[in-house]
Structures are given as structure tokens and as C-alpha cells.
C-alpha positions as CSV (number, residue, x, y, z in Angstrom):
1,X,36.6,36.9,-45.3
2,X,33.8,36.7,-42.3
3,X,31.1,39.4,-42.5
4,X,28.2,40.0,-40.3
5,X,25.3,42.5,-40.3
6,X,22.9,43.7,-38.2
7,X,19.6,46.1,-38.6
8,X,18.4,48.2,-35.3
9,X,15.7,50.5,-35.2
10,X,17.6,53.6,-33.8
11,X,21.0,54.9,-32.7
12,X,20.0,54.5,-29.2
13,X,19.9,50.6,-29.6
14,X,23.8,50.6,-30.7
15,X,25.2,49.3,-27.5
16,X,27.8,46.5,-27.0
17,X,24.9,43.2,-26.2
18,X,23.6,44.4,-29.5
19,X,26.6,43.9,-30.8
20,X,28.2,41.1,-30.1
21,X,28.0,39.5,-32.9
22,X,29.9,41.7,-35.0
23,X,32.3,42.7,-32.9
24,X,33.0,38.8,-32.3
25,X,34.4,39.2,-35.9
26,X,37.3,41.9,-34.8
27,X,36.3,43.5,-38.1
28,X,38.3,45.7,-40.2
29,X,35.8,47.6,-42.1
30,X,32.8,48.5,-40.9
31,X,30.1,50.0,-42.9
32,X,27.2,52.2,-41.5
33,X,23.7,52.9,-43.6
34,X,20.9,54.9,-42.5
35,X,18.6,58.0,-43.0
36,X,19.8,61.7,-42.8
37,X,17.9,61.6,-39.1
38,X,20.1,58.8,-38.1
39,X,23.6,60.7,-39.3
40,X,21.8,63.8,-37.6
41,X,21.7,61.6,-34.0
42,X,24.3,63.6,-31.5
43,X,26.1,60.1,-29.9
44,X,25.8,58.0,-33.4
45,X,30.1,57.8,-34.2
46,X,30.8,58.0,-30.4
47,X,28.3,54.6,-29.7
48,X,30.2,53.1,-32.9
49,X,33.7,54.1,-31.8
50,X,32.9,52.6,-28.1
51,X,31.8,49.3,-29.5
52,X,34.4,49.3,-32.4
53,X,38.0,50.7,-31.4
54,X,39.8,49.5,-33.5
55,X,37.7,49.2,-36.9
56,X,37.4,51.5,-39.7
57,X,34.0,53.4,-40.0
58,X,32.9,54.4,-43.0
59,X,29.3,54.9,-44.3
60,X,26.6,57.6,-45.2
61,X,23.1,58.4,-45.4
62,X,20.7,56.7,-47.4
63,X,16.6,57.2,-49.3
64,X,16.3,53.5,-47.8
65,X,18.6,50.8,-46.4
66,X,19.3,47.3,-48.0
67,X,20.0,44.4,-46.3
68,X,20.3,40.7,-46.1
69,X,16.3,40.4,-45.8
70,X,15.2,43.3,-48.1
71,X,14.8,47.0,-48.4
72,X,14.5,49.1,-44.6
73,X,13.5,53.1,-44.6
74,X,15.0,54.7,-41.4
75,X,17.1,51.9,-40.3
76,X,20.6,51.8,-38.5
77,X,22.4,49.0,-40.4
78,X,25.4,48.2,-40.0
79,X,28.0,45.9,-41.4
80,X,31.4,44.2,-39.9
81,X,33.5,43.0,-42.2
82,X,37.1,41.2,-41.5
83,X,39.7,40.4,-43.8
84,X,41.7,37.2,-43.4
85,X,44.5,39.2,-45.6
86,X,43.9,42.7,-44.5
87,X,44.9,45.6,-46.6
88,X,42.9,48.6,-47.2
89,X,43.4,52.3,-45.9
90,X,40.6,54.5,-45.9
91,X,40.5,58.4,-46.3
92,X,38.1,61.3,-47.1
93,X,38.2,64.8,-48.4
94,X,36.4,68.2,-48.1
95,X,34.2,69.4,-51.1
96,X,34.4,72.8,-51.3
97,X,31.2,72.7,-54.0
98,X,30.7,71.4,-57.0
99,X,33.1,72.8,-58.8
100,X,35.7,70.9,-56.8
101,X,34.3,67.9,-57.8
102,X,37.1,67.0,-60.3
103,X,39.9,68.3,-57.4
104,X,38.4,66.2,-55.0
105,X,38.4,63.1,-56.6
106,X,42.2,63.7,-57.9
107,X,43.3,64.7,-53.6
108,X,41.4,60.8,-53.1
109,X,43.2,59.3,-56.1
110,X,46.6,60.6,-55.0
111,X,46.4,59.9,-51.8
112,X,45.9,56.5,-52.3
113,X,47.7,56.0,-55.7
114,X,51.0,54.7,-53.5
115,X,49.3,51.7,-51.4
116,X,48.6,49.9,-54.9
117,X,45.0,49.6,-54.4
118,X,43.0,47.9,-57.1
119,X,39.6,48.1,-56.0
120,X,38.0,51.7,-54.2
121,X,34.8,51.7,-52.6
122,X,33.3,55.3,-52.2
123,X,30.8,57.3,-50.1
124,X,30.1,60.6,-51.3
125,X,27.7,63.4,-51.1
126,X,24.2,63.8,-52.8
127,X,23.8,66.9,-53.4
128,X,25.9,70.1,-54.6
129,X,28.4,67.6,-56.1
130,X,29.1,66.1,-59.9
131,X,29.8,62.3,-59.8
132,X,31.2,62.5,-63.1
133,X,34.1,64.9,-62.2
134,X,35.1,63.2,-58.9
135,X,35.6,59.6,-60.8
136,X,37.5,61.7,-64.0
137,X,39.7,62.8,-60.8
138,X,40.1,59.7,-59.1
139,X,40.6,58.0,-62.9
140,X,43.0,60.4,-63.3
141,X,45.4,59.3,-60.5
142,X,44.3,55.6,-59.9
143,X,44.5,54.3,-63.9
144,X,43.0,50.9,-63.7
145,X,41.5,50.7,-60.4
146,X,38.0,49.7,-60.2
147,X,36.0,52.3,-58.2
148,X,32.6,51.4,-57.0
149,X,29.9,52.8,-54.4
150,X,27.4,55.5,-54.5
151,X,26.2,59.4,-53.5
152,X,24.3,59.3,-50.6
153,X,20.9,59.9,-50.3
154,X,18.0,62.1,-48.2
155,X,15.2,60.1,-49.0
156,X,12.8,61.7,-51.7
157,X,13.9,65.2,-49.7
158,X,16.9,66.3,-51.9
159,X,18.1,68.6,-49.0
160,X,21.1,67.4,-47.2
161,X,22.8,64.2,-47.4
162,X,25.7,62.8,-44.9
163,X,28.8,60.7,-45.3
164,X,31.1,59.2,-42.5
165,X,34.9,58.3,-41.8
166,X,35.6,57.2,-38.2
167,X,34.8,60.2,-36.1
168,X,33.6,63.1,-38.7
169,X,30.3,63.0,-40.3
170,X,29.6,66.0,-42.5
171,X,27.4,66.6,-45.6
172,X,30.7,67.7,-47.3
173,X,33.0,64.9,-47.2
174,X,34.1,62.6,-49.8
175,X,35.0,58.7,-48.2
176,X,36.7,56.4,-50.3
177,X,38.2,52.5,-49.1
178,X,41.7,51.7,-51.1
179,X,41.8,47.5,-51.2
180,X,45.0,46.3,-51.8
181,X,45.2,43.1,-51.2
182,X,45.9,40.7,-54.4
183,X,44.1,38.0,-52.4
184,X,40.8,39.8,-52.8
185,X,38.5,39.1,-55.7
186,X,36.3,41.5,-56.8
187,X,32.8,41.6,-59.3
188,X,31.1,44.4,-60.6
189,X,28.0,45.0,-62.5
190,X,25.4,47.6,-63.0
191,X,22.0,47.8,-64.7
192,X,19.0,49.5,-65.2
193,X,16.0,47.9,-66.7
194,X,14.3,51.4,-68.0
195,X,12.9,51.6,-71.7
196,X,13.4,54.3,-74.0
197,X,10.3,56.5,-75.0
198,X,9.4,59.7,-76.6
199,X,11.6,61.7,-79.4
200,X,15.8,61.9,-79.0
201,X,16.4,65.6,-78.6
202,X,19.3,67.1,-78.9
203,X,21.5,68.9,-76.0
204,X,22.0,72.3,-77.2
205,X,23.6,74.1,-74.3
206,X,25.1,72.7,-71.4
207,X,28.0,72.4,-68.8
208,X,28.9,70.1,-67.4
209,X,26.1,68.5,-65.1
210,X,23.8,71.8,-66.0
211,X,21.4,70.9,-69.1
212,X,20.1,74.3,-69.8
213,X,18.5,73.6,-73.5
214,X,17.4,71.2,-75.8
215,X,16.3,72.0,-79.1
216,X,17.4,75.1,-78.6
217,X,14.7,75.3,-75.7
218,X,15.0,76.2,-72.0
219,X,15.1,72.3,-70.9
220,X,13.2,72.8,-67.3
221,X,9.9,73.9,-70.3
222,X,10.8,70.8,-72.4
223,X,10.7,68.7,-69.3
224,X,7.7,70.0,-67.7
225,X,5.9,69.5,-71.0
226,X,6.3,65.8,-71.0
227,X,5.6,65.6,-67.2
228,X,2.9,67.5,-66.9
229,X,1.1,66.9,-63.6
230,X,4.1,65.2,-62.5
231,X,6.1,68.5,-62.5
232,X,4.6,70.3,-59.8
233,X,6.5,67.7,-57.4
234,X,10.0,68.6,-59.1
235,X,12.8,67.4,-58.8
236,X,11.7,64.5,-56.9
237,X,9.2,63.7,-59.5
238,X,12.0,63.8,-62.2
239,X,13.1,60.2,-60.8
240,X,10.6,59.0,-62.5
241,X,11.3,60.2,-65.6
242,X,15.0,59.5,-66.3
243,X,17.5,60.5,-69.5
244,X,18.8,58.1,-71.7
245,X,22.1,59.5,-72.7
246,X,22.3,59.1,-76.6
247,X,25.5,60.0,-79.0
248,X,25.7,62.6,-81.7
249,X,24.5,59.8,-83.9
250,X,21.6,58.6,-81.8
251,X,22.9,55.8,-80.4
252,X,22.7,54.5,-76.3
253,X,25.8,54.9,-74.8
254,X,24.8,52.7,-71.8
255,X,24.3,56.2,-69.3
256,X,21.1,57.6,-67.9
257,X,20.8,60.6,-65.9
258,X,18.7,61.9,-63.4
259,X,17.4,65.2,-62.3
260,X,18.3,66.3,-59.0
261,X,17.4,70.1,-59.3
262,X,15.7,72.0,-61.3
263,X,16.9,76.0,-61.4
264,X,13.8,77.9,-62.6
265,X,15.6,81.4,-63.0
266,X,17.9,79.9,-65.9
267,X,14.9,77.2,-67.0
268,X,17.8,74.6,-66.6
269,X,17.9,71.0,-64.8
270,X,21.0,70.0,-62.7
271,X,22.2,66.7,-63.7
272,X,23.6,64.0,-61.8
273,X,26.4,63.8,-63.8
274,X,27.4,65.5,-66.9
275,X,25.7,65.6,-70.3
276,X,28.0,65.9,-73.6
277,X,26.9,68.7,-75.9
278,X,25.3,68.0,-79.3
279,X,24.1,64.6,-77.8
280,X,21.0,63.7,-77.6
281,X,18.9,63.1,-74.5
282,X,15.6,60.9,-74.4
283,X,13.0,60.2,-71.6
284,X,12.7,56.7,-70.3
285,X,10.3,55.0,-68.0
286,X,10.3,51.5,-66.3
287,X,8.2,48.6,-64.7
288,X,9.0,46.7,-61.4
289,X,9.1,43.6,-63.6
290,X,11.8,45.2,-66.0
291,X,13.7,46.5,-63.0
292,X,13.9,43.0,-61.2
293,X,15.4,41.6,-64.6
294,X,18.0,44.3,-64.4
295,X,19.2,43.6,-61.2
296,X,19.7,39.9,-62.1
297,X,21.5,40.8,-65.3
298,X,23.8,43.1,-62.4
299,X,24.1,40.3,-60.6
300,X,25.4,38.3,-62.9
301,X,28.1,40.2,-64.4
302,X,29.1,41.1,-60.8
303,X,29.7,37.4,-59.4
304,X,33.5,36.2,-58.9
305,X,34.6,33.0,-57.1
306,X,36.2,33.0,-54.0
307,X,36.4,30.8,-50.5
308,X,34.0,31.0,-48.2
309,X,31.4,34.3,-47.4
310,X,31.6,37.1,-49.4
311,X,30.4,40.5,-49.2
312,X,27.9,42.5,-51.4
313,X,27.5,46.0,-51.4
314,X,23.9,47.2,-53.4
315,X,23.5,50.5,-54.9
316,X,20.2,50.9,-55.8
317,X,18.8,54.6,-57.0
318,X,15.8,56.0,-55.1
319,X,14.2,56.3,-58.1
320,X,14.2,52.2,-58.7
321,X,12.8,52.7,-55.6
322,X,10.1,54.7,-56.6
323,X,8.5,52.7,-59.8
324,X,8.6,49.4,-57.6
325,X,6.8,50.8,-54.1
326,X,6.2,47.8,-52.1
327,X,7.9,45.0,-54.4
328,X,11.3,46.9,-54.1
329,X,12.8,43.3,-51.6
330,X,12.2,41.6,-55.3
331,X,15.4,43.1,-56.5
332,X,17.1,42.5,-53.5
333,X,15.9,38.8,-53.7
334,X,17.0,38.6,-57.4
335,X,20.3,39.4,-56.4
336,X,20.8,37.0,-53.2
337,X,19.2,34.4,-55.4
338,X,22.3,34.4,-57.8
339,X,25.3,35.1,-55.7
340,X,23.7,33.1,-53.0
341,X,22.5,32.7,-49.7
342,X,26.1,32.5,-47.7
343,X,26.7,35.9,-48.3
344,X,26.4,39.1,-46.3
345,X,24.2,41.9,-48.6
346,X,24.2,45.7,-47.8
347,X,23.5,48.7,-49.3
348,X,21.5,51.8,-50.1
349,X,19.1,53.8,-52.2
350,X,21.1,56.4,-53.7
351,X,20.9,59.6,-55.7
352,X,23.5,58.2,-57.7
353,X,25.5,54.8,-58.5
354,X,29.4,54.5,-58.4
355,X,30.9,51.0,-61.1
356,X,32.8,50.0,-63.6
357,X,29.8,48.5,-65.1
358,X,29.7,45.1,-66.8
359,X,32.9,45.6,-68.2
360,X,34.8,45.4,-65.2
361,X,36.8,48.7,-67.0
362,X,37.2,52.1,-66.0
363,X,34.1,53.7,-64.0
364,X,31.0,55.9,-64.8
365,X,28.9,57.4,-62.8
366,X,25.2,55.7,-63.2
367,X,21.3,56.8,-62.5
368,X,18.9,54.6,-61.7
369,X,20.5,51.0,-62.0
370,X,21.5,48.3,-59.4
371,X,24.9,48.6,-59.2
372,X,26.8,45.9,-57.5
373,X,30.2,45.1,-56.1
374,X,31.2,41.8,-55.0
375,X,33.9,41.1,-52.5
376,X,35.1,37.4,-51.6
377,X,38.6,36.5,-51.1
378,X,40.5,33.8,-52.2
């Protein structure tokens, strides 16, 4: 595998002497970060398709980019990648809202349930979506695969979020890479670094992503309780102040959950992914120190051997992103410094985080972790 990246300042700098580069790598894959104002820009997938005829495009927008040296806000980075044993097909699919989030996921699975893939890197929206019904789709067709990747962000903004496939960007569209190839290696980890704190209370209504009590009271009250002047600047706030997902007997289950939206009429929080009923939910909070440490414990589960460069794709949520202000390169650093230097790092802050975690099994749907997939072939 060769992979190259490069970082410009705005859409309008896309042009082939930028370039050249990555397109001296006739890449396969490439892979496109930015903010909602760069997806927004009229000429962005015609400048791309120009320089790139031939490549895949895939990518979406971002609450910051991540790159080889650090963590960018309003960026245009973009990534070439090109396989010396090519085989991946890429697709994407309409979401119709978010109750075709379990639908979509099973129209991606099927799709690509007949090219064999093992490994599925997906781009999907960040808003009006539930992360934990599109993987139960995909799972549901795909059996084994390891899916990976994240929901896009809009910055702090929590408005309108983009993804891309070649030619169509739309805040709507589900993208998802099938890799094939058994040459391929692949590494995944994911990990949080956040600390328990506060009583365990128990979920006493909900559906699905929609947490509407606990305790038997309106959970929006509960919350604001705890946040106090932090809840006039719901839901952006609620980063901050993550859920632990607990079982009915109190015990982690390895999940946390943020708050994307808060729906005051029904007093209830929407969820980035679903909550199980009769669980129990707790608050957790986090230091930049603790975070760093989790993205090294990421890092390490997620590192495979292979020949020659690999390629690491970072999924870090906004709300990491938050806690750590201007020390947010550390985590970035932590995980260059153990998969090392020769390889090409890119990602995003997300509103959610796509893995099979560090048991290289199944797939979840995570909040606030650095989740990290590892590509290097053989």
C-alpha cells in the first residue's frame, strides 16, 4: 500500500500543482475531510473529480480534521490511498430519517454481502440518524465483517452534517467502502478515557435512541439538574457530560452515549445510539491526561503488521475535543508514536465513532472514544 495526504486551506486551492503528489500515487481510494462550509463549496467534487478520474471519493464533514501533524478546524484534507492488491467497491444509500436507520444499513450490507468484503469503512450522517440501527442492519447482512468509521460532524453546531461518494454530496447519504482483498490486514481499537461519577439511575422509558425518563423522571429535568449552568448551552454542552451505559445489574458494558438533542416538549434527550430499558445510565466526565492514555490503549489494540506504509483512519468525538482545547495534537501524537512514523494518519472529530472495539468482533456504535482502524497490507 502507498498513501499520501495533503492539508489545504480552502476548496479553491484543489488544483492539479497542488496535487501532484497524490495523484503521482494513481490512488484507488481517496478520502476527503473538512467542515460543513467546505462540503457547502459549489465546485468541491468537480475540482476532485478533475484531478482524480479514475479514484473513488468518499468522505464527509467533520467538528475538526486530523492529520499526519495534529488536529486542523476548517481544513480541506485529503487522503490518496493505492492498493498494490486492489479490491474494494464503494456504495452509499439514501436515509429517509431515522427510522430508516436499521433499513439502510441492511440496503449497504446487501449490497455488498456478495463481493466477500471483510473489512467496511463507513461515512454516515450526524444528525437525524441512529448509529446503532444502521450497524444492527449492516451486521445483519455482513456477519463477521469488521465495520469501522464514524457520523460526520458540524462542528459544536449540531445542524447539518455532509457525507460524499464520487459526485453526490448530501446530508442524507450513507457511504460505506467493502475491502475484499485477503492481502489486507486490518487493526481496530477504540477507547475512551472518561471516569464514572454521580449515582447509576435507571432508564425507565425509552426507544430506541430517545431516553425520555430516568427514575421515573422526565430525563432532559434529571440532566439539567446535574449540569446546571452548563445546560443553557444544550445539546452542545451535553458533550461534556457523557453516559456510561450500565446493565440491569449495574455493571459497564464498555458503551457511552452522548446527547445530540434535547426535545423539551417531551423532557426527553436524543441519544446517539440506543439505550436498553431497565439499564442504568450514569454521568461521566474526563481529563486531557486520561484521554491521551485512552487513545494509546486504542492504539494498541488497533496495530497489525504488514509491509511497508500503512494507513490510519482516527475517529475522534467532538466532545474529546472539547475537554482537551488546545492539547487535542497529544492524542494524535500518542497514536503516531505507537503505530509509527511511516504511516499516513487521517481522520475526524465526529458526533459518533464506527469499531469493532478491542475485540476485533462484531461492531458498536461508540461516544466519545478514539476509535482507530488500521490498514497495511501484506
Amino acid at each position: 500500500m502507498k498513501s499520501a495526504q495533503i492539508s489545504l486551506q480552502a476548496v479553491d486551492q484543489i488544483r492539479a500543482e497542488q496535487l501532484q503528489t497524490l495523484a503521482s500515487l494513481e490512488p484507488h481510494l481517496l478520502i476527503v475531510f473538512g467542515s460543513s462550509a467546505v462540503f457547502r463549496h459549489p465546485e468541491l467534487v468537480e475540482r476532485l473529480r478533475r484531478n482524480f478520474p479514475t479514484a473513488e471519493i468518499v468522505g464527509c464533514s467533520t467538528a475538526g480534521e486530523i492529520c499526519n501533524d495534529g488536529a486542523h478546524d476548517g481544513s480541506v484534507l485529503i487522503n490518496a490511498l493505492h492498493f498494490e492488491h486492489p479490491a474494494l467497491r464503494v456504495i452509499s444509500t439514501r436515509l429517509a430519517d431515522m427510522d430508516d436507520s436499521f433499513a439502510a444499513g441492511e440496503r449497504l450490507g446487501l449490497a455488498l454481502k456478495p463481493s466477500g468484503v471483510h473489512t467496511v469503512l463507513v461515512f454516515a450522517p450526524g444528525t437525524q440518524i441512529n448509529g446503532s440501527l444502521l450497524i444492527e442492519g449492516m451486521r445483519s447482512q455482513l456477519g463477521k465483517a469488521h465495520i469501522a468509521g464514524g457520523l460526520a460532524g458540524d462542528g459544536a453546531d449540531f445542524k447539518q452534517t455532509y457525507t460524499l461518494h464520487n459526485m453526490s454530496i448530501a446530508s442524507e447519504q450513507v457511504v460505506a467502502v467493502g475491502l475484499s482483498s485477503n492481502r489486507l490486514n486490518t487493526g481496530f481499537g477504540s477507547y475512551g478515557g472518561w471516569k464514572p461519577f454521580g449515582p447509576a439511575r435507571k432508564v425507565t422509558r425509552s426507544q430506541h435512541n430517545l431516553l425520555f425518563e430516568l427514575d421515573g423522571e422526565p430525563a432532559l429535568d434529571v440532566y439539567k439538574r446535574y449540569l446546571g449552568e452548563h445546560a443553557e448551552r444544550l445539546p452542545a454542552s451535553g458533550l461534556l457530560f457523557p453516559f456510561s451505559m450500565l446493565s440491569e445489574s449495574r455493571a459497564e458494558v464498555g458503551v457511552i452515549r452522548s446527547i445530540l438533542a434535547v426535545d423539551e416538549e417531551q423532557g426527553a434527550l436524543v441519544l446517539a445510539g440506543d439505550v436498553v430499558e431497565n439499564g442504568f445510565l450514569q454521568l461521566m466526565h474526563a481529563s486531557t491526561d486520561a484521554l491521551v492514555d485512552g487513545a494509546v490503549t486504542a492504539a494498541e489494540a488497533a496495530h497489525v503488521y504488514g509491509a511497508g506504509q500503512g494507513f490510519a483512519l482516527l475517529v475522534s468525538c467532538v466532545g474529546r475535543k472539547l475537554v482537551m482545547g488546545g492539547r487535542t495534537d497529544e492524542e494524535v501524537d500518542a497514536v503516531i508514536e505507537v503505530l509509527g512514523s511511516n504511516n499516513t494518519y487521517a481522520g475526524f472529530h465526529s458526533y459518533g465513532e464506527i469499531s469493532p472495539g478491542n475485540t476485533q468482533k462484531g461492531c458498536n456504535l461508540y461516544n466519545q472514544t478514539m476509535t482507530i482502524a488500521y490498514l497495511v497490507e501484506q
